[in-house]
mmCIF file as Biopython writes it, N, C-alpha, C and O atoms, coordinates in Angstrom:
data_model
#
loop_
_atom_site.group_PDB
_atom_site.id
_atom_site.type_symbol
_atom_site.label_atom_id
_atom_site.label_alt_id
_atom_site.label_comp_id
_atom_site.label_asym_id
_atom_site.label_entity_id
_atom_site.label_seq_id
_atom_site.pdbx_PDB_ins_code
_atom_site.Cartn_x
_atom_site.Cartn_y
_atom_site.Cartn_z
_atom_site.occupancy
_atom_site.B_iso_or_equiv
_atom_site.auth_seq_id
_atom_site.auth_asym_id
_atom_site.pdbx_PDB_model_num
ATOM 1   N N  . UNK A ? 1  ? -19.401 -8.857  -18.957 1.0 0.0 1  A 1 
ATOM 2   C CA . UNK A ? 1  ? -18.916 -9.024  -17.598 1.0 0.0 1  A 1 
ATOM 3   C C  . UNK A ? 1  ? -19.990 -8.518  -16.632 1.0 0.0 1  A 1 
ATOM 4   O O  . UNK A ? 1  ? -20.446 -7.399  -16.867 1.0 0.0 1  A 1 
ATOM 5   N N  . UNK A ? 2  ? -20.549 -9.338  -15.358 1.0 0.0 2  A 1 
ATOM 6   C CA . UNK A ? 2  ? -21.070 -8.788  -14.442 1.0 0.0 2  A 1 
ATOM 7   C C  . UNK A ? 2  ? -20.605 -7.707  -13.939 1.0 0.0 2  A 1 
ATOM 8   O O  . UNK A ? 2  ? -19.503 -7.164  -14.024 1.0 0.0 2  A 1 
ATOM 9   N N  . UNK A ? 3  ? -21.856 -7.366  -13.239 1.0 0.0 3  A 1 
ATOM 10  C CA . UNK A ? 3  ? -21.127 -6.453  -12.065 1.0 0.0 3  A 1 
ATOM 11  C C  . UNK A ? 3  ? -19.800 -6.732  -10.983 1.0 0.0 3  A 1 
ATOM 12  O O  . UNK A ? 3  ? -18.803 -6.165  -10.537 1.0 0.0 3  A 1 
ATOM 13  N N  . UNK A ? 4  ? -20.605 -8.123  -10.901 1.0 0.0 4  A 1 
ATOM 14  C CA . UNK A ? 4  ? -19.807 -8.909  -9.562  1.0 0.0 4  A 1 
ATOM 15  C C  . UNK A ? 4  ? -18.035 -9.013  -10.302 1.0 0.0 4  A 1 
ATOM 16  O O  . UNK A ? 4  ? -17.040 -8.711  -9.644  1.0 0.0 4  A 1 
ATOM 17  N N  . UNK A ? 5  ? -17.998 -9.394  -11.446 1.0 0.0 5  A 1 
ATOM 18  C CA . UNK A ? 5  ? -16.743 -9.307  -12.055 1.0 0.0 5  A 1 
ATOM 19  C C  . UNK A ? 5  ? -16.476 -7.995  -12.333 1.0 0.0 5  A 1 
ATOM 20  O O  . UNK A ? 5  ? -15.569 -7.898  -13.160 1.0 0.0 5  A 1 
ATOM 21  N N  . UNK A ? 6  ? -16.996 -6.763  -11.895 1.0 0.0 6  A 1 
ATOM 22  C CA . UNK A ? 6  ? -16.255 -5.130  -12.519 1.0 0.0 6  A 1 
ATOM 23  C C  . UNK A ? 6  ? -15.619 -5.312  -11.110 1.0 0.0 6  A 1 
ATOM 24  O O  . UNK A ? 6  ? -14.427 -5.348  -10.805 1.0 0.0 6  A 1 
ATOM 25  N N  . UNK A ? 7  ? -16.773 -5.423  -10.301 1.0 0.0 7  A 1 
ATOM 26  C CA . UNK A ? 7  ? -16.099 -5.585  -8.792  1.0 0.0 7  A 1 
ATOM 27  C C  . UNK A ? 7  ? -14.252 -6.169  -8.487  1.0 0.0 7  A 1 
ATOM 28  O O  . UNK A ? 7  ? -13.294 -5.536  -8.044  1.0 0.0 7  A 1 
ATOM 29  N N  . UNK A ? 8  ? -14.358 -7.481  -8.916  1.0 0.0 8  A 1 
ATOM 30  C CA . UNK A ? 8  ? -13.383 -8.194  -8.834  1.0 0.0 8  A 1 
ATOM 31  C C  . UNK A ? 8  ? -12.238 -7.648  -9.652  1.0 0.0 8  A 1 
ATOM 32  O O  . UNK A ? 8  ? -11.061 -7.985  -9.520  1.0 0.0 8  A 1 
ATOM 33  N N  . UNK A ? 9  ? -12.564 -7.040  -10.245 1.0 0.0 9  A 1 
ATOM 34  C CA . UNK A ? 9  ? -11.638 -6.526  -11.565 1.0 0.0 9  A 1 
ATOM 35  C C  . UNK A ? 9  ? -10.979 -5.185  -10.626 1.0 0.0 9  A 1 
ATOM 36  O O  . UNK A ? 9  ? -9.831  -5.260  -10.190 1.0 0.0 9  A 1 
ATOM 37  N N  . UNK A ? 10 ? -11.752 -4.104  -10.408 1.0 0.0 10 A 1 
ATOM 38  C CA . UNK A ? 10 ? -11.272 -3.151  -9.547  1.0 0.0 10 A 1 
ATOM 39  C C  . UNK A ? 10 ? -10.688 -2.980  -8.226  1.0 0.0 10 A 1 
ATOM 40  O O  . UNK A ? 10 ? -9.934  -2.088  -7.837  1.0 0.0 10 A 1 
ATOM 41  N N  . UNK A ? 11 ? -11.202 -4.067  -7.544  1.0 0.0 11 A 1 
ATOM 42  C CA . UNK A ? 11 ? -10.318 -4.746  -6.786  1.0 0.0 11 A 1 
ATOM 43  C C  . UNK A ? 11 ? -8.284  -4.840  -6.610  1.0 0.0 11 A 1 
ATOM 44  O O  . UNK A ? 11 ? -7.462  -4.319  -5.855  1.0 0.0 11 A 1 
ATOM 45  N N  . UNK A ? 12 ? -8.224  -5.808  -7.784  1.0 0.0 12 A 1 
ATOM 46  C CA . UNK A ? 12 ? -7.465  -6.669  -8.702  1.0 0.0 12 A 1 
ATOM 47  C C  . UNK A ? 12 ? -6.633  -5.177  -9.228  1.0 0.0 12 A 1 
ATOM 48  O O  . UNK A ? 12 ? -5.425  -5.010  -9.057  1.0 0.0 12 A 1 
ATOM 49  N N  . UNK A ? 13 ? -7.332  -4.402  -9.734  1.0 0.0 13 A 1 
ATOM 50  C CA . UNK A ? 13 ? -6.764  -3.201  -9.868  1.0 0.0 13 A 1 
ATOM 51  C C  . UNK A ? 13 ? -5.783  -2.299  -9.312  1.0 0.0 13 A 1 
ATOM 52  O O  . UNK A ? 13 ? -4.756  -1.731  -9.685  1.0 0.0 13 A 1 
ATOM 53  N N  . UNK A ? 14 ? -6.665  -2.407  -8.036  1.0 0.0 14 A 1 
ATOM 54  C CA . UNK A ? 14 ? -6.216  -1.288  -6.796  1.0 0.0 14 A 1 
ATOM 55  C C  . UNK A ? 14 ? -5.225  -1.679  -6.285  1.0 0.0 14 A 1 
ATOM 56  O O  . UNK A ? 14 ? -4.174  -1.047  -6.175  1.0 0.0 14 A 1 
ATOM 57  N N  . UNK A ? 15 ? -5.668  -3.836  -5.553  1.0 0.0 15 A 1 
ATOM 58  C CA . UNK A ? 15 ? -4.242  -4.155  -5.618  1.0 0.0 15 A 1 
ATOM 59  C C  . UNK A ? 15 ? -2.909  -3.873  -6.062  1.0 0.0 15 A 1 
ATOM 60  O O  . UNK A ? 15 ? -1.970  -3.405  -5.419  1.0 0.0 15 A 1 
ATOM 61  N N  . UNK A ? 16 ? -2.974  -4.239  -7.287  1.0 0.0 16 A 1 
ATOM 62  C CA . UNK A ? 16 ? -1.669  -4.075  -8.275  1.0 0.0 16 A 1 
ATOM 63  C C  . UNK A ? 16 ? -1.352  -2.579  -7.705  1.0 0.0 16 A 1 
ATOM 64  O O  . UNK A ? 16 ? -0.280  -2.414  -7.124  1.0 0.0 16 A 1 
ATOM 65  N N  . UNK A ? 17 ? -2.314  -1.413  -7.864  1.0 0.0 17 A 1 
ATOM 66  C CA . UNK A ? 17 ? -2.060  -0.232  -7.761  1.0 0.0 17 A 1 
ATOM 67  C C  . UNK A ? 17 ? -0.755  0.381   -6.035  1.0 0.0 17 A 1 
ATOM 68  O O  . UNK A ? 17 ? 0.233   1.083   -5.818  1.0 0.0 17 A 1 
ATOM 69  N N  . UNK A ? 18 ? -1.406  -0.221  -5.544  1.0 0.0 18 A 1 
ATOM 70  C CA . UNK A ? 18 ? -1.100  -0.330  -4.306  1.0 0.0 18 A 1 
ATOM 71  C C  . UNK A ? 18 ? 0.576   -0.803  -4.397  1.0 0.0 18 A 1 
ATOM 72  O O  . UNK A ? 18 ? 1.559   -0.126  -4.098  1.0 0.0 18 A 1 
ATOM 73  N N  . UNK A ? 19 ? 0.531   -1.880  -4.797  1.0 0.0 19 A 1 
ATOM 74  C CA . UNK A ? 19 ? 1.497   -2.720  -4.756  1.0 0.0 19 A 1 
ATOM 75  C C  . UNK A ? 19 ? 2.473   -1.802  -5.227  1.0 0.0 19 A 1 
ATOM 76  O O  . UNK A ? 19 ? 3.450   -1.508  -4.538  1.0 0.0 19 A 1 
ATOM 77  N N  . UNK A ? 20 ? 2.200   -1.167  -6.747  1.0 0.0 20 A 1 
ATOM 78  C CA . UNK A ? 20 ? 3.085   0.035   -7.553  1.0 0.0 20 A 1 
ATOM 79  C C  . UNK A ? 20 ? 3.931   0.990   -6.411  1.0 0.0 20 A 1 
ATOM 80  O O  . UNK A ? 20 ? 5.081   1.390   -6.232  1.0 0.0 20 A 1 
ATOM 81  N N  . UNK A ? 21 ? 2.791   1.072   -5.858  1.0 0.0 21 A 1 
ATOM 82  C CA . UNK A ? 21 ? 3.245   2.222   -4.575  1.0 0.0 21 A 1 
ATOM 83  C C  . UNK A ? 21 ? 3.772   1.810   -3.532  1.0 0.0 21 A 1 
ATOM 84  O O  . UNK A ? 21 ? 4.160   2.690   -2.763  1.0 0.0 21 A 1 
ATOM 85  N N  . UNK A ? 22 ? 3.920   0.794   -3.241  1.0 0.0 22 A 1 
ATOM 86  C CA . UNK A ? 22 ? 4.720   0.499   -2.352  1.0 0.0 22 A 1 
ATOM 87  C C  . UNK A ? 22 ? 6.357   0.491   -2.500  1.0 0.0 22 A 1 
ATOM 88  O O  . UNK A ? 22 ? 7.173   0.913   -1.679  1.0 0.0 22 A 1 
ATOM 89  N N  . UNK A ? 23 ? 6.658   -0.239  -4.060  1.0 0.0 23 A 1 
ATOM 90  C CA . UNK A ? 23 ? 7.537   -0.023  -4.524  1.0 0.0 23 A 1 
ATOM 91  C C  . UNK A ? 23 ? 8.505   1.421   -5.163  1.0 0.0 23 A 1 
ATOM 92  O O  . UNK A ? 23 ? 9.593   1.724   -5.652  1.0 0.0 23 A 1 
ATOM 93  N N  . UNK A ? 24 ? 7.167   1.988   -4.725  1.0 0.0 24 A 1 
ATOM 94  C CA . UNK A ? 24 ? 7.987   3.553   -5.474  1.0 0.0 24 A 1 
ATOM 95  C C  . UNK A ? 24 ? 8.498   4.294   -3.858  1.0 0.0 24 A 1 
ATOM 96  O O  . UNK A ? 24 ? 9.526   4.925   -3.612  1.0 0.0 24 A 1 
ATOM 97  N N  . UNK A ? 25 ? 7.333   3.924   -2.926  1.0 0.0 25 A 1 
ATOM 98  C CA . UNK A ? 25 ? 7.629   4.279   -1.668  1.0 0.0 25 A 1 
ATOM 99  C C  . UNK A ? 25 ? 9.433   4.086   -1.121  1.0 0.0 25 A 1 
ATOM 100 O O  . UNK A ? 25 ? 10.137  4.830   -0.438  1.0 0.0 25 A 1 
ATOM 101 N N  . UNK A ? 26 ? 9.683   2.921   -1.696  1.0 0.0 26 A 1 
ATOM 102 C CA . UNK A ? 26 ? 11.065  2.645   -0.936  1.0 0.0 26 A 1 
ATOM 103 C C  . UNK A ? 26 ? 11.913  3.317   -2.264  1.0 0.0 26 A 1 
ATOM 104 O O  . UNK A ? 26 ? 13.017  2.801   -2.437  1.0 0.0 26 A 1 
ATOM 105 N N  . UNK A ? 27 ? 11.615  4.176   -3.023  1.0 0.0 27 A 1 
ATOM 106 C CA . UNK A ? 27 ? 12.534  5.052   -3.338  1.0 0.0 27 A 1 
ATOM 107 C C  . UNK A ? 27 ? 11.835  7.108   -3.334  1.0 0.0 27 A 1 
ATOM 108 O O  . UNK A ? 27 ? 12.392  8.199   -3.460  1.0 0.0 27 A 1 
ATOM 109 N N  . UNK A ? 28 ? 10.956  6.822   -3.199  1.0 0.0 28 A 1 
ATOM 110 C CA . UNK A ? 28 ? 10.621  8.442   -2.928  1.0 0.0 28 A 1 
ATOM 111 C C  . UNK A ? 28 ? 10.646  8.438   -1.352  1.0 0.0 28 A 1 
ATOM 112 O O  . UNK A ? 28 ? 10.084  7.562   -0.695  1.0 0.0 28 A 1 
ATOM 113 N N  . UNK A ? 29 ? 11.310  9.436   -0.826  1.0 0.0 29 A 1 
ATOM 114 C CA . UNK A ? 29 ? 11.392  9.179   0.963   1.0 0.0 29 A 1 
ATOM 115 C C  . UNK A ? 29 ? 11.583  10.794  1.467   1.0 0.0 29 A 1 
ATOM 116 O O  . UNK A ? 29 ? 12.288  11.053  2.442   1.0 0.0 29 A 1 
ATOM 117 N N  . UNK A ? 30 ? 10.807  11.957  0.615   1.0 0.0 30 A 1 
ATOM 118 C CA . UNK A ? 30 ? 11.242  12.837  0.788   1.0 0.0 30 A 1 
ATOM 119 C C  . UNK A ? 30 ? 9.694   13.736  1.351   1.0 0.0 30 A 1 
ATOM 120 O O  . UNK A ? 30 ? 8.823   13.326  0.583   1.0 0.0 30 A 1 
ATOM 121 N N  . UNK A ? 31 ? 9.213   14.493  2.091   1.0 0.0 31 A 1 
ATOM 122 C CA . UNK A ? 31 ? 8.287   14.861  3.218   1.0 0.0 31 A 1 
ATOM 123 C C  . UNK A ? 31 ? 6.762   14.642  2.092   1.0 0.0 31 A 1 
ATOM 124 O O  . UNK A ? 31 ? 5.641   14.483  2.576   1.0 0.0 31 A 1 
ATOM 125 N N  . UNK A ? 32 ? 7.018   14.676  0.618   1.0 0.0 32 A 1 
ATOM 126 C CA . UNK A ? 32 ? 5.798   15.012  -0.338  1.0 0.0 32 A 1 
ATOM 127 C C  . UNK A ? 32 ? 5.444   13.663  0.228   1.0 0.0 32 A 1 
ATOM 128 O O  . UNK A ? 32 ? 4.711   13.720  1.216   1.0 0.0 32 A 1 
ATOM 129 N N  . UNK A ? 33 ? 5.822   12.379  -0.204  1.0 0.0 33 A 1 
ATOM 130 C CA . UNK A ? 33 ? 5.623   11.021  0.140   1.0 0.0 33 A 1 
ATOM 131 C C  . UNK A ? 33 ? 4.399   10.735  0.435   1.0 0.0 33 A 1 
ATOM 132 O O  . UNK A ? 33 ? 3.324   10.469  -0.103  1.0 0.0 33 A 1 
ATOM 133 N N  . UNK A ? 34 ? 5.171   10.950  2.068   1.0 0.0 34 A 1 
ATOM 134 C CA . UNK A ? 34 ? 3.758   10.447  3.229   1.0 0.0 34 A 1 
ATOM 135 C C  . UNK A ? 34 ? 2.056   11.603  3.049   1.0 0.0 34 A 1 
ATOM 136 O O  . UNK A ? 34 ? 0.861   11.340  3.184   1.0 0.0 34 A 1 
ATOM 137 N N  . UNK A ? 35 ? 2.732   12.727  2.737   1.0 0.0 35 A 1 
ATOM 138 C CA . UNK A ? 35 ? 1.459   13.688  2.189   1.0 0.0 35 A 1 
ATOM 139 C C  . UNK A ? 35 ? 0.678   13.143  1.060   1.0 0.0 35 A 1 
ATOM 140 O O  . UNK A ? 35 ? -0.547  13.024  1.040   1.0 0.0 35 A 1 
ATOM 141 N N  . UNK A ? 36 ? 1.567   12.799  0.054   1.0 0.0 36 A 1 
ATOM 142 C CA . UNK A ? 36 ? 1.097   12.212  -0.986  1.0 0.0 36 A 1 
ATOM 143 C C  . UNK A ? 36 ? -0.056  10.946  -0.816  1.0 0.0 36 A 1 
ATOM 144 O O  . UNK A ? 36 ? -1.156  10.922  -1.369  1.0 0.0 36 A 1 
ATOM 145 N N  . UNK A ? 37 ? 0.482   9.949   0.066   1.0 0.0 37 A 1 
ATOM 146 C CA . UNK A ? 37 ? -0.568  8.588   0.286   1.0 0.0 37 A 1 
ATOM 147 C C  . UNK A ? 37 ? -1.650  9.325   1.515   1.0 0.0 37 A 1 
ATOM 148 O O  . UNK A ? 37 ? -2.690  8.746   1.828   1.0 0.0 37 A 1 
ATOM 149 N N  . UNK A ? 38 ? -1.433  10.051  1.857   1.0 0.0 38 A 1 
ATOM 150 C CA . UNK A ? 38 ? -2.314  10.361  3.172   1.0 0.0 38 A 1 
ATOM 151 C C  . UNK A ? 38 ? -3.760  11.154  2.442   1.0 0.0 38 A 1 
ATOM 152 O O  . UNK A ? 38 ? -4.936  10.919  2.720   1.0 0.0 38 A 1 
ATOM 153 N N  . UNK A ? 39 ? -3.214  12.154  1.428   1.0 0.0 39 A 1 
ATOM 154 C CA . UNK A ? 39 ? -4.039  12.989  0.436   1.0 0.0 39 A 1 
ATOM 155 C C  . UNK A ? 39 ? -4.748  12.055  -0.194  1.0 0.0 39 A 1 
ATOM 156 O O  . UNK A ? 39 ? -5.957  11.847  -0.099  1.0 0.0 39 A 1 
ATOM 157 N N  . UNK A ? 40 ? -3.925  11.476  -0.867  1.0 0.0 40 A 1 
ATOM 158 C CA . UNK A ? 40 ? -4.464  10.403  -1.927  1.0 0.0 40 A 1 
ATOM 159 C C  . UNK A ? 40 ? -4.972  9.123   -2.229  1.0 0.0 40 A 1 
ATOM 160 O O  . UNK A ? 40 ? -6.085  8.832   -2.667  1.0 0.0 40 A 1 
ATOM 161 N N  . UNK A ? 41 ? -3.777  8.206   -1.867  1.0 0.0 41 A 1 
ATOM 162 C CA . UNK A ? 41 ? -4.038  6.570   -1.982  1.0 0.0 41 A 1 
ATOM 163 C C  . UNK A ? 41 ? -4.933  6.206   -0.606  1.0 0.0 41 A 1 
ATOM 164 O O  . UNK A ? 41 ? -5.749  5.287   -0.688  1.0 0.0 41 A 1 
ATOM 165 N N  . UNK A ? 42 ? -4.767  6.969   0.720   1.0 0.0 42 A 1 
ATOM 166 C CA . UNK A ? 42 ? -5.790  6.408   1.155   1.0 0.0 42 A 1 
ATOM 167 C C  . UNK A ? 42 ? -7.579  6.857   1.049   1.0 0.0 42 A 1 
ATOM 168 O O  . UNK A ? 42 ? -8.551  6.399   1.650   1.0 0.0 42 A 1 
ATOM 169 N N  . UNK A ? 43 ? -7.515  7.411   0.518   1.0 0.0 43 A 1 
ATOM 170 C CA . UNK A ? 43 ? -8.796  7.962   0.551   1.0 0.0 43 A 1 
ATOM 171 C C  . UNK A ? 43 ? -9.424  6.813   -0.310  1.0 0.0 43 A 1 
ATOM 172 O O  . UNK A ? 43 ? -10.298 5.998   -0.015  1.0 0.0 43 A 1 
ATOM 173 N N  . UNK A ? 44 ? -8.467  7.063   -1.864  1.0 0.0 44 A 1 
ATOM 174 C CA . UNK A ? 44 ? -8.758  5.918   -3.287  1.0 0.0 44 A 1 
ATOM 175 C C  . UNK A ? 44 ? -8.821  4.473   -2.602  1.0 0.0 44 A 1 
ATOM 176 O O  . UNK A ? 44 ? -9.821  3.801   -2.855  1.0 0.0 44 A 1 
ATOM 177 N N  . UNK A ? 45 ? -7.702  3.856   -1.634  1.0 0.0 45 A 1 
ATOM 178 C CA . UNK A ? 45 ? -8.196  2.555   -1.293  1.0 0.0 45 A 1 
ATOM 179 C C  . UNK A ? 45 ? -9.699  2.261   -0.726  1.0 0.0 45 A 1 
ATOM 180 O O  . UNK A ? 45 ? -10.491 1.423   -1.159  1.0 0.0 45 A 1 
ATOM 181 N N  . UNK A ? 46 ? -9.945  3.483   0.727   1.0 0.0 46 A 1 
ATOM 182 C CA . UNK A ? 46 ? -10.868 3.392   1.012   1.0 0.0 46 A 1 
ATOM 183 C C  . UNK A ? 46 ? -11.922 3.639   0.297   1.0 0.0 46 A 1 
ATOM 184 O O  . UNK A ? 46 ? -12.724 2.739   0.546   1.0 0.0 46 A 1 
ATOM 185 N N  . UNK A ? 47 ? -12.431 4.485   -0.576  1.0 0.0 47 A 1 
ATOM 186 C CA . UNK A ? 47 ? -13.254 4.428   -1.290  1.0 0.0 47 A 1 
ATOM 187 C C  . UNK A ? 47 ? -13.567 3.234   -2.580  1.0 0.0 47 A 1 
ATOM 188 O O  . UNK A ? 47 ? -14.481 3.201   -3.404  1.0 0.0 47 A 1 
ATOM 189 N N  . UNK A ? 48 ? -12.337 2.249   -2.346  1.0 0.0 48 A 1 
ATOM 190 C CA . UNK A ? 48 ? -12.669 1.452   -3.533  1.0 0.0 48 A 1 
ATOM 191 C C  . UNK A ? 48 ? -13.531 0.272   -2.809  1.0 0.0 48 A 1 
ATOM 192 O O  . UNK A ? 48 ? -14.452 -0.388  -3.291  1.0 0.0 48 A 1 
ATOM 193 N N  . UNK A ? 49 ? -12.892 0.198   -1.359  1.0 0.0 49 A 1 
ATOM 194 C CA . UNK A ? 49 ? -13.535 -0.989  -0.698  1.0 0.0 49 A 1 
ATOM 195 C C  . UNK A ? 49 ? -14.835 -0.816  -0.434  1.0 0.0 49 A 1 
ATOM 196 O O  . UNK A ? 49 ? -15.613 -1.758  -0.284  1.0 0.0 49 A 1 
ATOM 197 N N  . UNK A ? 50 ? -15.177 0.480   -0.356  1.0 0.0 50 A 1 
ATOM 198 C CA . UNK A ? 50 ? -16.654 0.619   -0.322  1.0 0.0 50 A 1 
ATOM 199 C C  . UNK A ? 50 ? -17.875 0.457   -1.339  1.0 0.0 50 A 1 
ATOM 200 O O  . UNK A ? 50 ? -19.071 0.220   -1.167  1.0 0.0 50 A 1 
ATOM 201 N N  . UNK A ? 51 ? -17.130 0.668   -2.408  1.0 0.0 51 A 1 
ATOM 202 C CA . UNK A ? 51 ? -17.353 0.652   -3.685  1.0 0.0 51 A 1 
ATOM 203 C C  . UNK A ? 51 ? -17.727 -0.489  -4.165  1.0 0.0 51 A 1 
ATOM 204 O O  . UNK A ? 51 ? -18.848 -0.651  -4.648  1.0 0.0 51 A 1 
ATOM 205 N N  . UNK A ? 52 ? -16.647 -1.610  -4.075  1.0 0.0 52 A 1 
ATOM 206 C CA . UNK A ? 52 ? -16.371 -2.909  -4.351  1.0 0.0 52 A 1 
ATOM 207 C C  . UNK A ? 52 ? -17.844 -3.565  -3.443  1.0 0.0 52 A 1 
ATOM 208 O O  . UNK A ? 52 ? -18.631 -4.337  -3.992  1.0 0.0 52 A 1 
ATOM 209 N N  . UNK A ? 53 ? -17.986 -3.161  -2.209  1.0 0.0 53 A 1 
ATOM 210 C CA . UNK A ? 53 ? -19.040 -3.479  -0.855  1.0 0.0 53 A 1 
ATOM 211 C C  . UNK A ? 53 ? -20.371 -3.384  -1.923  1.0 0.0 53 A 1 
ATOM 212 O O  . UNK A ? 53 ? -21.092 -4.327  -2.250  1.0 0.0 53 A 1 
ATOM 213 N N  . UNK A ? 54 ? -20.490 -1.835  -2.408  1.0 0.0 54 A 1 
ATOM 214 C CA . UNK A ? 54 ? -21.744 -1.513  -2.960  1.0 0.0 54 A 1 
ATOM 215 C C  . UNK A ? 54 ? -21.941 -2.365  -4.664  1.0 0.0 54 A 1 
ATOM 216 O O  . UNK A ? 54 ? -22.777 -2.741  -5.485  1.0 0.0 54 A 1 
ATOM 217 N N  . UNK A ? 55 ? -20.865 -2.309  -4.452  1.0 0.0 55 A 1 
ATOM 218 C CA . UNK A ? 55 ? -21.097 -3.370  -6.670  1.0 0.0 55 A 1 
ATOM 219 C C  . UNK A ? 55 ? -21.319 -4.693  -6.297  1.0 0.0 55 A 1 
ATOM 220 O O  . UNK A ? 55 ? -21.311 -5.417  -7.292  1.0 0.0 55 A 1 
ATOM 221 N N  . UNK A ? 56 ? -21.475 -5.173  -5.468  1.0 0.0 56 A 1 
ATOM 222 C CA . UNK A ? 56 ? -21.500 -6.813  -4.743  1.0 0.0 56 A 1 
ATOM 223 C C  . UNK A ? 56 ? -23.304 -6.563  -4.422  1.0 0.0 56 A 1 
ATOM 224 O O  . UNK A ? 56 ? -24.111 -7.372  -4.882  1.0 0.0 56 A 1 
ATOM 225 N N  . UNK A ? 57 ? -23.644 -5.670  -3.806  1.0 0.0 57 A 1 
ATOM 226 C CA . UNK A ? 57 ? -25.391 -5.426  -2.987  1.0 0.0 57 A 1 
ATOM 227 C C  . UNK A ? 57 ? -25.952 -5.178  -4.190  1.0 0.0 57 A 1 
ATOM 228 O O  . UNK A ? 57 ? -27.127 -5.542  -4.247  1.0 0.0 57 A 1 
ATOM 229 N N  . UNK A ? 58 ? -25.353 -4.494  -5.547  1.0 0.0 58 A 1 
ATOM 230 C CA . UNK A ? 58 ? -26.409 -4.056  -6.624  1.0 0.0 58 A 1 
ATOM 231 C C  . UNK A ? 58 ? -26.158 -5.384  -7.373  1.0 0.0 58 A 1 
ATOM 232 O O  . UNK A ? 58 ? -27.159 -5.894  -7.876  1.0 0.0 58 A 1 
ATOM 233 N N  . UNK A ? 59 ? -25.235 -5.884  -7.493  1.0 0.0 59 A 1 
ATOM 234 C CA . UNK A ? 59 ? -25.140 -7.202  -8.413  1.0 0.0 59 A 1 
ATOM 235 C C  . UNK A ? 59 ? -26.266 -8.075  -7.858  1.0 0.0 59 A 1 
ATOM 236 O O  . UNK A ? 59 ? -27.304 -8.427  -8.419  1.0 0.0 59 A 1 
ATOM 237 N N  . UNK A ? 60 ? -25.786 -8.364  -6.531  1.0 0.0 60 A 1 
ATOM 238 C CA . UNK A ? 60 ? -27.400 -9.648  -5.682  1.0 0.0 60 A 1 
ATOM 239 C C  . UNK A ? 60 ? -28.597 -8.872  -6.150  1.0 0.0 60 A 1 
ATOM 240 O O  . UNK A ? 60 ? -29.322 -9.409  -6.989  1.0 0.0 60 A 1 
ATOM 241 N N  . UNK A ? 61 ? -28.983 -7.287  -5.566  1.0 0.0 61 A 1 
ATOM 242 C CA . UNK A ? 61 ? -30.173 -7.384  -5.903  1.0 0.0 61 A 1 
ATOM 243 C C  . UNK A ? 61 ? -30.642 -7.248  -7.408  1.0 0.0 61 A 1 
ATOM 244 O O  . UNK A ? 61 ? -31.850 -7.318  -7.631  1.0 0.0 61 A 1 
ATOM 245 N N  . UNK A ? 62 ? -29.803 -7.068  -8.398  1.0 0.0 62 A 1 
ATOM 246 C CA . UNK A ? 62 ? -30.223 -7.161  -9.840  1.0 0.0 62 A 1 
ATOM 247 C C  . UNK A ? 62 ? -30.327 -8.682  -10.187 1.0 0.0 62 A 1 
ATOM 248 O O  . UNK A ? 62 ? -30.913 -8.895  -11.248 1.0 0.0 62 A 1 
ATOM 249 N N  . UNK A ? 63 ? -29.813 -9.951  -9.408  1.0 0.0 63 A 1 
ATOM 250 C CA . UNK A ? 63 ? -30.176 -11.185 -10.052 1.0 0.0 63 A 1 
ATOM 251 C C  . UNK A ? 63 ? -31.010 -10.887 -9.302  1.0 0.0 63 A 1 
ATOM 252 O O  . UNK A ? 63 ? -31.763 -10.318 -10.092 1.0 0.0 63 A 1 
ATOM 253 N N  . UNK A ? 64 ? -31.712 -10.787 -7.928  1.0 0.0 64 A 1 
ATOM 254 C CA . UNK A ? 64 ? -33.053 -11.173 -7.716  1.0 0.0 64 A 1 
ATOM 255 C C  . UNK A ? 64 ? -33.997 -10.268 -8.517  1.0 0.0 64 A 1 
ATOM 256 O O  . UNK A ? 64 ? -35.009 -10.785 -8.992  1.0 0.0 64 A 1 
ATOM 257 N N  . UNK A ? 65 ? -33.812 -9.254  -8.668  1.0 0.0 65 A 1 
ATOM 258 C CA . UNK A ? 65 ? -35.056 -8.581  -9.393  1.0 0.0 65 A 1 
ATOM 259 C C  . UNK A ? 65 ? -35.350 -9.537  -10.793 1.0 0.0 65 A 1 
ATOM 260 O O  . UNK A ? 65 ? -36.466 -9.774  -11.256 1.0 0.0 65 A 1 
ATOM 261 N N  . UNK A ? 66 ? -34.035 -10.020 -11.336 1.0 0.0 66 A 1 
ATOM 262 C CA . UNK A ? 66 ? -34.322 -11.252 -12.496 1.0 0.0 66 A 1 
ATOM 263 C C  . UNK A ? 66 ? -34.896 -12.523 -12.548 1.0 0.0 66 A 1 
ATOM 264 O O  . UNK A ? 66 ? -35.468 -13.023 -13.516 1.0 0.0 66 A 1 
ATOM 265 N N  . UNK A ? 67 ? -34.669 -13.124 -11.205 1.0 0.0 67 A 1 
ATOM 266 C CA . UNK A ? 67 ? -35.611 -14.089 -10.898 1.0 0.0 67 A 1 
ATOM 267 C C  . UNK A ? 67 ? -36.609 -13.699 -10.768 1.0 0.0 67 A 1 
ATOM 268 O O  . UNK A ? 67 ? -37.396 -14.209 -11.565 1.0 0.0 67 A 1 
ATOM 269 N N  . UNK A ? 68 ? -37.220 -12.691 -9.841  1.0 0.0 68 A 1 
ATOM 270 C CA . UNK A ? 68 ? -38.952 -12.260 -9.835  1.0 0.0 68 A 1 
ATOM 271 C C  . UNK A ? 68 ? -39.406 -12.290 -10.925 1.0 0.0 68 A 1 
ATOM 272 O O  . UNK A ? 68 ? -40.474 -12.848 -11.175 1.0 0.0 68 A 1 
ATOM 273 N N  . UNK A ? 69 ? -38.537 -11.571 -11.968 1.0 0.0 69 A 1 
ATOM 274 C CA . UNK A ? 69 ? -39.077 -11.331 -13.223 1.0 0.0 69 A 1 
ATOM 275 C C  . UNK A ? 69 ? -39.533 -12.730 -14.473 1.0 0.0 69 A 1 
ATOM 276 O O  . UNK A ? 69 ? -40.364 -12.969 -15.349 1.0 0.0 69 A 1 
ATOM 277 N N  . UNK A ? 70 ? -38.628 -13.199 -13.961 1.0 0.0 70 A 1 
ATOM 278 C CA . UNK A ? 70 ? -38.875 -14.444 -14.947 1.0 0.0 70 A 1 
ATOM 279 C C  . UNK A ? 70 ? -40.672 -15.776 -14.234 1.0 0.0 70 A 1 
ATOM 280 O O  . UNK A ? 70 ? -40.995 -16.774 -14.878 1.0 0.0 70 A 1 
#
């Protein structure tokens, strides 16, 4: 698997992940909750999108370093 597909994959991941939590959201409703996603899931979303940003720039420049090379 490429990079470009770990990318897509973790993505695809987080989604689902997300999604989990949304669904647990409409039954946990008690003050930990909102601490909980504020501590946690957003930091993890945001850091995945950045992530996902940076595995996309090393994937391009590793095929070009492969074309030079060839």
């Amino acid at each position: 698997m490429s990079l470009s597909g770990n990318g897509t994959r973790l993505s695809a991941i987080t989604r689902e992940l997300a999604g989990h939590w949304a669904e647990t959201r409409q039954y946990w409703r008690d003050t930990k909750a909102p601490e909980f996603e504020r501590d946690y899931l957003a930091d993890l979303l945001a850091s995945v999108d950045k992530s996902v940003a940076v595995i996309e720039q090393v994937d391009k420049l590793i095929t070009k370093i492969r074309k030079d090379c060839e």
